[in-house]
Backbone bond lengths (Angstrom), bond angles and torsions (degrees), N, CA, C in turn:
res aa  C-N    CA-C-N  psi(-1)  N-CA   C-N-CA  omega(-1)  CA-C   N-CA-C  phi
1 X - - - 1.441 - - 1.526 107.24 -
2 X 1.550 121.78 117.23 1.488 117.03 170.13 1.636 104.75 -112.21
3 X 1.623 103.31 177.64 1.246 87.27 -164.45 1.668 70.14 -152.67
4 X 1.848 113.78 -178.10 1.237 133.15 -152.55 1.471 116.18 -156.46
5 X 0.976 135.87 109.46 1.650 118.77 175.07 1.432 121.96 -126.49
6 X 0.944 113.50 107.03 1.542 126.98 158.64 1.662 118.21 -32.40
7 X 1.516 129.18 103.62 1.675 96.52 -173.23 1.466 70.22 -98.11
8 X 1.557 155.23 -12.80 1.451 125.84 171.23 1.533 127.96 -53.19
9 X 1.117 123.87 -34.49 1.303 139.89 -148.12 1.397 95.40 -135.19
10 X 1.309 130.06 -21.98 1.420 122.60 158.59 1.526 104.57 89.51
11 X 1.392 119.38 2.73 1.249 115.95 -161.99 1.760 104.32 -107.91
12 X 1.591 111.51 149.81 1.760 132.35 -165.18 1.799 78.51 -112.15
13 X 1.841 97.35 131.99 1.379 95.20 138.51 1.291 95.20 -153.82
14 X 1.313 93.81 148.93 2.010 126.87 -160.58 1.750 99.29 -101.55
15 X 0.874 128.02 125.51 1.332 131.02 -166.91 1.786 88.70 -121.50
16 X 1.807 107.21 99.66 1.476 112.77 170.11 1.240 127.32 -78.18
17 X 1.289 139.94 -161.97 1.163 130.51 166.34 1.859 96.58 -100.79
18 X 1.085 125.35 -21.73 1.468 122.36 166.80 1.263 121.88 -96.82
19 X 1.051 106.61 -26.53 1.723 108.07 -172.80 1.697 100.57 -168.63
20 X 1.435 88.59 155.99 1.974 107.21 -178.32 1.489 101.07 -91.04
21 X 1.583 113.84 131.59 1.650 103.96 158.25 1.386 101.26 -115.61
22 X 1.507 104.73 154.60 1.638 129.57 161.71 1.164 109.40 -121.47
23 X 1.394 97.77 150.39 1.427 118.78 -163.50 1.857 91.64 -135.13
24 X 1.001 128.10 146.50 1.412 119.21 165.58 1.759 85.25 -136.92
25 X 1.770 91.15 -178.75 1.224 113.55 -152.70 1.541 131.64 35.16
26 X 1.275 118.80 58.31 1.729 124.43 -153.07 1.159 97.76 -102.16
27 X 1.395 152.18 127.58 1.478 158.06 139.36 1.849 94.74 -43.79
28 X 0.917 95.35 159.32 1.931 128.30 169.82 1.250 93.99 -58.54
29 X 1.570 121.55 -65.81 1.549 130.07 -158.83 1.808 112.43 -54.97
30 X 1.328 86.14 -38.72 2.008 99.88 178.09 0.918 106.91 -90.52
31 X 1.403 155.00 68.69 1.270 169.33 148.49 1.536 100.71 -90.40
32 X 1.432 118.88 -74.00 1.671 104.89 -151.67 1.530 96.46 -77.98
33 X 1.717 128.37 -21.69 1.710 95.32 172.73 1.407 112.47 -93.55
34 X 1.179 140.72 20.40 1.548 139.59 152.26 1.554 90.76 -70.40
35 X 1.370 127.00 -58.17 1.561 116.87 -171.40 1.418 114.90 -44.58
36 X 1.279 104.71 -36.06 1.375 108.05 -160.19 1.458 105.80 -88.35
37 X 1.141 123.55 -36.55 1.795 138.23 167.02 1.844 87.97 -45.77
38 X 1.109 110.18 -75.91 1.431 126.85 -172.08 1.721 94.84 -21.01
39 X 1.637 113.50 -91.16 1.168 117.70 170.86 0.952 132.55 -36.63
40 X 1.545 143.42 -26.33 1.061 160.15 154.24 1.699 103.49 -56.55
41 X 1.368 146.41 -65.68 1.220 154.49 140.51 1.292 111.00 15.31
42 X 1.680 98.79 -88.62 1.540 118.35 169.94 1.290 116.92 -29.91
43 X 1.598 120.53 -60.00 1.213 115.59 -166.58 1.306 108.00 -75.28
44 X 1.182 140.09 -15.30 1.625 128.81 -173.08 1.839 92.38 -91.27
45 X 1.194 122.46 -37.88 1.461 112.14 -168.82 2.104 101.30 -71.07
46 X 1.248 100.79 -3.00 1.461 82.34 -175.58 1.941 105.72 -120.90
47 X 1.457 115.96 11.55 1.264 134.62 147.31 1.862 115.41 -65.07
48 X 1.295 87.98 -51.99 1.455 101.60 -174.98 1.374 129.31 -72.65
49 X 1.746 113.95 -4.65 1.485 113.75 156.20 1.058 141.99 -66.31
């Protein structure tokens, strides 16, 4: 899982192995639990097939 941050635009995107999330308006500080939501994400969408 890589991920990307904009500090112009303020915007997180999480590059999954199923799917990309964006997040806009993201502070610095909320970075590692969007990661972790992120990862967390992944794993329920790939239970659920």
């Amino acid at each position: 899982m890589g991920w990307k941050y904009s500090t112009i635009t303020k915007t997180l995107t999480i590059f999954g192995k199923h799917m990309t999330h964006v997040f806009d308006k993201v502070l610095e500080s909320e970075i590692d639990q969007l990661l972790v939501d992120a990862k967390f994400k992944e794993a329920l969408w790939r239970t659920k097939r």
